[in-house]
VOPA-585920 format. One record per residue: z, y, x of N, C-alpha, C in turn. Coordinates in steps of 0.02 Angstrom, whole numbers, plus 50000, padded with zeros to 5 digits. Layout:
N
ZYXZYXZYX...
//
This chain:
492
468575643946685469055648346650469065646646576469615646646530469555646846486469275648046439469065648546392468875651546336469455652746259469845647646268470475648946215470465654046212470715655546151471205664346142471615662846153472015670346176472845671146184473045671046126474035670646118474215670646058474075676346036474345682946072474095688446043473325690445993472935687646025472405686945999472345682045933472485677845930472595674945873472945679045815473625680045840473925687345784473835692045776473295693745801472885698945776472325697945732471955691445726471675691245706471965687445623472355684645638472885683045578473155689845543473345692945579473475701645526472835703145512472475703845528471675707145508471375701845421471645695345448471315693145407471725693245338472415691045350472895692045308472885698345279472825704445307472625709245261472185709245218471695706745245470955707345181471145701945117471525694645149471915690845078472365695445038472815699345084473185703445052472725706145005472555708145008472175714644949471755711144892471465705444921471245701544872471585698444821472225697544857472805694444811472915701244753473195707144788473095710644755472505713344698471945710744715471455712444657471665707744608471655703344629471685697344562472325697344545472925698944555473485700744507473375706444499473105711644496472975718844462472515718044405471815712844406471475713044358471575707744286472165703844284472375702544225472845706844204473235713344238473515717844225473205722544176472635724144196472235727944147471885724944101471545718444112471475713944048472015714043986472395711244013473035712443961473045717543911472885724343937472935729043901472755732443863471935728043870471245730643834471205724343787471135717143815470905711743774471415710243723471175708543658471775705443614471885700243626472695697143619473155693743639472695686843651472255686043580471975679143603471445677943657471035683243666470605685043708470975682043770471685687943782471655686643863471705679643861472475676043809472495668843811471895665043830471225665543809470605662643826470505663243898470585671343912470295671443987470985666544029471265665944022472135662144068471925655644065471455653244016471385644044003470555644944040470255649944023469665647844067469725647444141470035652844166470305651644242470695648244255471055644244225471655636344242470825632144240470415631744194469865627344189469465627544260469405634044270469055634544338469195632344399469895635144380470165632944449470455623944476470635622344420470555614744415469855610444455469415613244409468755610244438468875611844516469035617444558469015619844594469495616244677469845613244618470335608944665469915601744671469605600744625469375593844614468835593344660468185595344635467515596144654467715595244719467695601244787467475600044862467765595444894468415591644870468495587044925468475586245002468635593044993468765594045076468215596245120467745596345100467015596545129466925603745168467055608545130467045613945201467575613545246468315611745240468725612945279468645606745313468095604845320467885598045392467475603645443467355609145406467025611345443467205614845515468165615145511468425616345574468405613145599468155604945607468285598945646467665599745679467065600945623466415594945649466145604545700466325608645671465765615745708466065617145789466625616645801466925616945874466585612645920466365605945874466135600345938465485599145942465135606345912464575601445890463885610645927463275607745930462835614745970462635615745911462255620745933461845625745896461505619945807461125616345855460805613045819461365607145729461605604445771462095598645753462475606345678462725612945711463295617745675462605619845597462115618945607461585622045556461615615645509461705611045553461395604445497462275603045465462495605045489463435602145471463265608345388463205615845399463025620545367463055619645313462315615645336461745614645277462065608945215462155604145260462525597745214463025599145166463595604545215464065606345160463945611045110463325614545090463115617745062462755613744979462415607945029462075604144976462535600644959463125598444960463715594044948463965599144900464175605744915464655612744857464055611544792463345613344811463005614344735463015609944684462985601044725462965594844679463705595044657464205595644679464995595644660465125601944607464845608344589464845610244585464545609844497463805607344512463685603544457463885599744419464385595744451464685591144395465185592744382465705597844407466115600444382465945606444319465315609144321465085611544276464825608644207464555602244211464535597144153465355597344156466055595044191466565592344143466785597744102466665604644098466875607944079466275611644015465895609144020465295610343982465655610243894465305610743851465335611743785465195603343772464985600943812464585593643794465115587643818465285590443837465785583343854466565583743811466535578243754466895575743715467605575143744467675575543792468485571843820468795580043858468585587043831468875591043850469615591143824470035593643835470665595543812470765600243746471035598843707471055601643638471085609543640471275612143691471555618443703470775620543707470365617643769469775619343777469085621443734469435619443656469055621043605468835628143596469425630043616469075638243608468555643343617468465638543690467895642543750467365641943739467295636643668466565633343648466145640143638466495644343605465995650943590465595655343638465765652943699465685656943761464985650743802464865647543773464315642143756464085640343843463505640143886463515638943944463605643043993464095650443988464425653944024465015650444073465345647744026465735642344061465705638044120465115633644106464755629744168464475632244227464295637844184463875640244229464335647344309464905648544285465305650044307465695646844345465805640544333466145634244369465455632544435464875630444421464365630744478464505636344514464475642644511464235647644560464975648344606465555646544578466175647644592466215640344649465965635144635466115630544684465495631944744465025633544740464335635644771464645641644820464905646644801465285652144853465575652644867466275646744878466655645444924466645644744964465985642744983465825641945071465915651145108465825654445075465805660745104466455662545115467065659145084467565661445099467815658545152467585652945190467695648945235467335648845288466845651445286466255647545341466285655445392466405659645379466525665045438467355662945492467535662745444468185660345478468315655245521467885649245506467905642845542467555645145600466915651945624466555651645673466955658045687467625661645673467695665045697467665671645694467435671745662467045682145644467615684345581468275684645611468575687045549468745692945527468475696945580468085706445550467745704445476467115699745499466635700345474466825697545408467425692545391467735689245333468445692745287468475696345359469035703445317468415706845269467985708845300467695714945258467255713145189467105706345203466765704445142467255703345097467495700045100468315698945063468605704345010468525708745063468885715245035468305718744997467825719945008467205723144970467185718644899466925710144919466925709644843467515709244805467935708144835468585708444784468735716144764468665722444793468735726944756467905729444715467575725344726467025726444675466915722444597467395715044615467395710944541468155717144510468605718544543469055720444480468955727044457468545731444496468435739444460467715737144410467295732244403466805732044382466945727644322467555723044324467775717244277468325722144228468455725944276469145731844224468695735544193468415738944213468105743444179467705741244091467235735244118467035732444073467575732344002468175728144029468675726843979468985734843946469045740043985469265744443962468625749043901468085746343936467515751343913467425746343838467255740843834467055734143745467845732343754468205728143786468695723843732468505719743719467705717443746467625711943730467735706443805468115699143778467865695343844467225691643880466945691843804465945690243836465725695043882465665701643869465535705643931465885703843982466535704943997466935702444052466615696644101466415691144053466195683944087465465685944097465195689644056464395690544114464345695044169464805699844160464695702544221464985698944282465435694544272465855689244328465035685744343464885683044305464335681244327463765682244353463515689444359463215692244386463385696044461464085695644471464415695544547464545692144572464595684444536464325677344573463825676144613463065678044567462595678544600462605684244658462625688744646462795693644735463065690244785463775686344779463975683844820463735678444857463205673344795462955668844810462185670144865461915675444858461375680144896461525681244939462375683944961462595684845024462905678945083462995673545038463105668245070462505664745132461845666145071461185660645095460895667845162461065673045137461015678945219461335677045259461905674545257462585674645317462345667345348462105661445306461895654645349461205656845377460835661845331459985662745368459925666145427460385672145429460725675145484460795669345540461385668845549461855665845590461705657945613461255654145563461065647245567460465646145552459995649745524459425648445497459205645345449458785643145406458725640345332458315633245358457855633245450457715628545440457845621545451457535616345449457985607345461458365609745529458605602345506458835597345475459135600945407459135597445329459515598045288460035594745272459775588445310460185582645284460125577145299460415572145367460405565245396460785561445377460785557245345461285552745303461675550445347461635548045417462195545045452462825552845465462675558045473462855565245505463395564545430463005563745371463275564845302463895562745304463775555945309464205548245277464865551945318464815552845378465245552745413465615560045409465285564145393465845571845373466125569145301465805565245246466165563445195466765559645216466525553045257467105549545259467835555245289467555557345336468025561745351468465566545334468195568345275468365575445225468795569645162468525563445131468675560645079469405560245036469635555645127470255553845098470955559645092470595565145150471195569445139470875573245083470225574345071470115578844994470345576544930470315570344932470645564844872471085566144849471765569944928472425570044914472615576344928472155581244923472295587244948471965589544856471555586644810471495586244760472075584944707472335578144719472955576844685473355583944713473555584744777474015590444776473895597044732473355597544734473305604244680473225599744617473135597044612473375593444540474095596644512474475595244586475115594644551475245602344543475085607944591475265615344562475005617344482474535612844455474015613344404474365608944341474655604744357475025600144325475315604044273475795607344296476315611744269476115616944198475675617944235475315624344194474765620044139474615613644126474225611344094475015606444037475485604644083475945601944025476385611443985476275616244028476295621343969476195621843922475365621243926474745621943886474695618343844474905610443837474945606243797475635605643729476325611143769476825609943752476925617143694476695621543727476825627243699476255630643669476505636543634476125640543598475535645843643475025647243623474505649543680474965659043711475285662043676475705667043698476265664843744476585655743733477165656343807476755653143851476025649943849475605647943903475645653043936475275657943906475165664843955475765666143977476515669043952476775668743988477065661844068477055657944051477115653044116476515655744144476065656744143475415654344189475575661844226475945667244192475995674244204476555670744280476985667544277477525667544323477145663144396476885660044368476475654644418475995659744468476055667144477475935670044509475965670344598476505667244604476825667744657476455663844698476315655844676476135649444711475645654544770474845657644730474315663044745474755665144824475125668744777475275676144833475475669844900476005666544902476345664344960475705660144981474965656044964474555652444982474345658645028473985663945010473555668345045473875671545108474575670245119474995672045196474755665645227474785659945200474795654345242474045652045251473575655345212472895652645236472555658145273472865664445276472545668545322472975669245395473575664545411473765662845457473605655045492473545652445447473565644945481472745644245471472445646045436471745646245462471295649145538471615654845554471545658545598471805653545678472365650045667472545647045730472285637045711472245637545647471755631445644471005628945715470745634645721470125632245759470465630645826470825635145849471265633745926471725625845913471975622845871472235618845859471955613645868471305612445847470825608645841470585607845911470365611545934470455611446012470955607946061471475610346048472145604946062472065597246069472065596145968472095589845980471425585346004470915589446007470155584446050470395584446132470935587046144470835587346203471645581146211471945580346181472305575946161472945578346170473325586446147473605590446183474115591046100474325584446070474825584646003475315590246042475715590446060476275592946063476115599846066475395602646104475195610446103475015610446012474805605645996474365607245906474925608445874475365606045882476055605545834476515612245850476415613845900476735620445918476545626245876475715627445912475575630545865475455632345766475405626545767475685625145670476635629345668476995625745709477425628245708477405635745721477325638845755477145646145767476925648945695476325644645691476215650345607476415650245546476775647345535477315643845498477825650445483478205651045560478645654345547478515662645537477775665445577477385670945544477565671945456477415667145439477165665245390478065666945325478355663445349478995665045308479375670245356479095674345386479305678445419479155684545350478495685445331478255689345273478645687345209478565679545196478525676945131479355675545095479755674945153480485674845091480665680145099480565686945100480935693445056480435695445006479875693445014479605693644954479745688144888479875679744909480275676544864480875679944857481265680744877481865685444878481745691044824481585695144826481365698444790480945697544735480725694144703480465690444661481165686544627481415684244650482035679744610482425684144589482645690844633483285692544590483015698944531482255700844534481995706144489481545702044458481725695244445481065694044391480915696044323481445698644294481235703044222481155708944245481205711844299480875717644307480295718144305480155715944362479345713344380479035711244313479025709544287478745704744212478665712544160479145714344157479155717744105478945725244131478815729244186478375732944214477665728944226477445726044227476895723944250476415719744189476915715544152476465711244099476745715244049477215719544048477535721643976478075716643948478465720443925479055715443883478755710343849478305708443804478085703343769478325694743821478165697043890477995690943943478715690143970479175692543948479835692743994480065685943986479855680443967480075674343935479905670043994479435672544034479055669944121479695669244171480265676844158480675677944215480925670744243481355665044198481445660044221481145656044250480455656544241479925651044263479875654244335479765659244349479785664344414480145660544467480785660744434481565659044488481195651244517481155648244449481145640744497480555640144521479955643344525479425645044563479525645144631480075652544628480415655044699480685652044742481035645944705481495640744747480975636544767480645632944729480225628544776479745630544843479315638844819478845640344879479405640044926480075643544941480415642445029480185638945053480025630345039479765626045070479175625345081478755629645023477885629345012477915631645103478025635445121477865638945194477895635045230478005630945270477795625745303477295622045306476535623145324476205620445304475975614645356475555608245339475785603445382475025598845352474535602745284473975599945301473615601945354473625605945394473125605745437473275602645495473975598945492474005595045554473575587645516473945584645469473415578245448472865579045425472515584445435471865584845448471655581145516471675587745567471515585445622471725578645658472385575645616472365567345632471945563145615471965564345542471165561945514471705554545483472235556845444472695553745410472625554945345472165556145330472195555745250472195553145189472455544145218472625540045168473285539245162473905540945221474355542745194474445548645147474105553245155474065559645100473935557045053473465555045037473305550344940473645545544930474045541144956474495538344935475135542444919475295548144955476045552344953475785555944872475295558344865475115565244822474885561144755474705555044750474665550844692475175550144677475645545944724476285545944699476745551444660476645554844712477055563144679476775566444636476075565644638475855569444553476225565244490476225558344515476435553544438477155557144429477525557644471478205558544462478255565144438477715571244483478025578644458477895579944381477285576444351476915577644269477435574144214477945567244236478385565644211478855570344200479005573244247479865577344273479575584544233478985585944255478975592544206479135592844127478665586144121478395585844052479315583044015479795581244036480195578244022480695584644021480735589544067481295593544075480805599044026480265601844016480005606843978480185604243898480145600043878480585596443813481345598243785481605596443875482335597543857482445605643869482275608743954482485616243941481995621043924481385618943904480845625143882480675627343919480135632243919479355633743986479655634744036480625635844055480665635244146480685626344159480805621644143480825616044139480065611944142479565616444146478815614044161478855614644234479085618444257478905620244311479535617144375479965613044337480255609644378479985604844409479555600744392479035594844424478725594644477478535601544496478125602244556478595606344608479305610744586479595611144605479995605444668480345598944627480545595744685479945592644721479315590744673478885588444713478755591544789478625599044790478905600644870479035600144912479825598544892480055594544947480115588244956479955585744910479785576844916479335576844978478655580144942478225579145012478245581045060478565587845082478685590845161479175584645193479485582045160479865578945196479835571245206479385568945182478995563845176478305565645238478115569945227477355571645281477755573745342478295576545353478445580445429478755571645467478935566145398479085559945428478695556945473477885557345431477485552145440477215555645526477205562245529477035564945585477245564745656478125562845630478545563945683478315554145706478055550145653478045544345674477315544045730476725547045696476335546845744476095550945807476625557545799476495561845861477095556445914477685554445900478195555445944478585561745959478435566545922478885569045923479665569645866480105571845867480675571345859480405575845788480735574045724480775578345661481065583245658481535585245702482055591945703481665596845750481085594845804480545598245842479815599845809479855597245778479035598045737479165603045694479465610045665479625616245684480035617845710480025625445696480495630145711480995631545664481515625045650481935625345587482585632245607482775634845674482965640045678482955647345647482405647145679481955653845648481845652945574481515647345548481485649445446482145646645429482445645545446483385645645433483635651845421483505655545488483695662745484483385666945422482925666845466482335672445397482465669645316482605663645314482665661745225483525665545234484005665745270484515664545253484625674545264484095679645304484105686645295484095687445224483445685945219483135685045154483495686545080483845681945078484445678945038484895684645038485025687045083485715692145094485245699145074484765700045102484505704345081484455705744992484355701044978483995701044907484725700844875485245697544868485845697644855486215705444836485985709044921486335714944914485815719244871485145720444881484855724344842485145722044744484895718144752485235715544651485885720544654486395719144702486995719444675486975728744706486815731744733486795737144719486535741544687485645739744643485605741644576486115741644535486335734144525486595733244446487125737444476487545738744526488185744444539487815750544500487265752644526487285759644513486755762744465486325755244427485845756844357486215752344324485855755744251486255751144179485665747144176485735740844116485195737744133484455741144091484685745644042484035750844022483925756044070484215759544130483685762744160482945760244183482695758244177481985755944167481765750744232481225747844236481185744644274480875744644353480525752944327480115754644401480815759244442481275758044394481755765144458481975759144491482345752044440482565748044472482285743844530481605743944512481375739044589481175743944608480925749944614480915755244682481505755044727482175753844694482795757344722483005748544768482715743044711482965736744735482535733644807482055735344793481615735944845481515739644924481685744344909482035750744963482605746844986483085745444952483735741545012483475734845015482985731744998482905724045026482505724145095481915729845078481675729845125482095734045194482395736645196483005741545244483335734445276483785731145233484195727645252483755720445310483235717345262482995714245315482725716345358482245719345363482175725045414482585724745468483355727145469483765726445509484205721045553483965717245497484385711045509483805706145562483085708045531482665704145581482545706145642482905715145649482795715545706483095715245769483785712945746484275712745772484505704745798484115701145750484025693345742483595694045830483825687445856483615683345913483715675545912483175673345900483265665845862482985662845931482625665345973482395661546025481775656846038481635654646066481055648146074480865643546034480315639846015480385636045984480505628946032480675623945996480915617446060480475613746076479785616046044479105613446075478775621146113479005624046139478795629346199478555629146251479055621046300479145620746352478245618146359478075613446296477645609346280476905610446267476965616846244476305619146211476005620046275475145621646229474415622646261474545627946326474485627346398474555630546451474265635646433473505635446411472955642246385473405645346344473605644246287473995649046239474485652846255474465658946271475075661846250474905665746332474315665646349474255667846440473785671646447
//
């Protein structure tokens, strides 16, 4: 008998988990909300460049190394899943480390901007270590499954860094407090990590077999290389800001660059969740079931995510100016072309060249396209100003979806118009659209543009969500054209 899950089961465990991202998402756009309000202007500016700093390293450093861990823990016993663990553990702290030296006070070739943080002396580094070191916790429940157990942690520390990180800021004003107490809920998390492997895997050997090693590196490398450059390029944008503009329209861009966040955390608490079943698939040599299901969560996925782009495009000075305050309303444009590019962000299609284990076409596509998106930004932010940064990574987008769904359709055999469900996110982008259309245009009918901004997106919001609502439910888009095809276990 099987052991697969049903689909149902899978989407359930995809809402469970997606909720707990939900909220997390929500902490971390709520707690530069209240930063804002307490820290002075340059302060927050500091905290906006230390977290672009962080998170940079953040793209750089793992190289893929836990997310091998859906490959190597499915195929592997008791013994083989502790030592896989362990390795990627000792792989996060050394990566972790040296991303903490590039960002250190000591290394000469920081970015001019980076001068600032000097005062904040080895807080910095030392924040960059514990941050690459506890990523495994955000991953390693999920890959074995227990995503109760990854909802609830999720959700605990994330509503424990922003009532404990707000407070701070509301109580000094200062951002040194802010950054030690971050750092002191690093360490918690990092305590709860080495429980959850001592638990569940044990602390003792294997630590580390160099042939076991070589070979999760090689494996993780080439797509981390290019799964690196890819966040390069969301990072790109926001660093030719930084270079171009004044540290008040940084913050604003980096304020609009909000979105990338929100629409990632639908797609990694869905496509993570049917990731392990996928993986399954293709060991069993079952492409056309792996691809289905990608397709399936996909369309979950912009099933949530374009009325929320939708909504986002046609209230972006609302949103901005309730939320960051008028000062930031200068973001709204950067917003829009944000909005236009994620439609396509939803499709996601690394976790199929993962499990191919194609990841030198990925570093060749994402080298390429970083050179081109840092040009195109850096060239159009010159000519139209901070929305023109954010054009670069914009078409980059779709350069690559449509470039990667190529290379796929070349080595699955299947057909490019089958490798999704272009029906279904046709529809839903094209509700979406109408939705968001009519909400705008029945505010501006019946508010001026000073009735304020919470009546307007309450009221704009209320008919976006009504209208799609209706329209999706009334919508019958049908099968996908890999149905007939998919995993017999799934869906039974």
């Amino acid at each position: 008998m099987s052991t697969a899950p049903t689909l149902d089961s899978l989407k359930r465990r995809a809402l469970t988990l997606g909720a707990a991202h939900a909220f997390d998402y929500a902490m971390h756009f709520l707690l530069p909300v209240v930063l804002v309000r307490f820290l002075t202007p340059e302060a927050f500016g500091q905290y906006r460049l230390l977290w672009l700093a962080i998170m940079t390293v953040m793209v750089l450093v793992p190289l893929n190394m836990p997310q091998t861990l859906y490959y190597f823990l499915p195929r592997s016993d008791a013994t083989d899943k502790r030592l896989y663990v362990h390795m990627t553990l000792i792989y996060m702290a050394c990566a972790g480390l040296l991303g903490g030296l590039a960002v250190s006070p000591w290394n000469p070739l920081l970015p001019s901007g980076m001068h600032s943080l000097r005062e904040y002396g080895m807080l910095v580094p030392a924040l960059t270590v514990l941050f690459a070191v506890t990523l495994l916790l955000d991953i390693l429940p999920t890959v074995e499954e227990r995503v109760h157990w990854q909802a609830g942690i999720t959700i605990a520390l994330s509503l424990l860094r922003t009532l404990t990180l707000g407070w701070a800021a509301w109580l000094t004003g200062e951002l040194r407090v802010v950054l030690w107490l971050l750092l002191a809920l690093l360490l918690l998390k990092l305590l709860l990590l080495l429980a959850y492997i001592a638990k569940l895997h044990g602390l003792a050997g294997p630590w580390l077999r160099r042939p076991a090693f070589l070979g999760q590196f090689r494996h993780a490398a080439p797509l981390g290389v290019s799964t690196a450059l890819y966040g390069l390029r969301g990072k790109a944008d926001l660093w030719v800001a930084a270079s171009l503009f004044a540290l008040g329209n940084f913050a604003a861009f980096s304020i609009a660059a909000v979105l990338g966040p929100m629409v990632n955390l639908f797609r990694q608490s869905v496509n993570h969740v049917f990731l392990p079943s996928m993986s399954r698939l293709q060991a069993t040599g079952d492409m056309a079931g792996m691809v289905e299901l990608n397709s399936r969560a996909n369309a979950m996925v912009a099933t949530l995510v374009y009325p929320l782009l939708a909504f986002a495009f046609v209230f972006a000075e609302e949103i901005i100016t309730l939320v960051y305050t008028p000062a930031y309303v200068a973001a709204a444009p950067v917003m829009r072309v944000y909005a236009v590019g994620l439609t396509i962000f939803v499709v996601e299609l690394s976790s199929i060249m993962l499990l191919m284990r194609d990841g030198a076409f990925s570093l060749r596509l994402n080298l390429a396209v970083l050179a081109v998106s840092v040009a195109i930004s850096w060239i159009a932010a010159r000519q139209f100003g901070l929305a023109g940064a954010a054009v670069g990574s914009t078409l980059a987008l779709y350069a690559d979806r449509y470039l990667t769904l190529r290379r796929i359709a070349a080595t699955t055999g299947i057909p490019l118009r089958q490798l999704q469900d272009w029906r279904t996110l046709g529809w839903r982008l094209l509700i979406a659209a109408l939705a968001g259309t009519l909400a705008w245009a029945g505010v501006g009918g019946y508010f001026a543009a000073d009735a304020g901004p919470l009546l307007r997106l309450f009221t704009g919001g209320t008919i976006l969500a009504a209208v799609y609502g209706v329209l999706w439910k009334l919508s019958d888009t049908g099968g996908s054209p890999l149905v007939a095809a998919r995993d017999p276990h799934i869906g039974h």
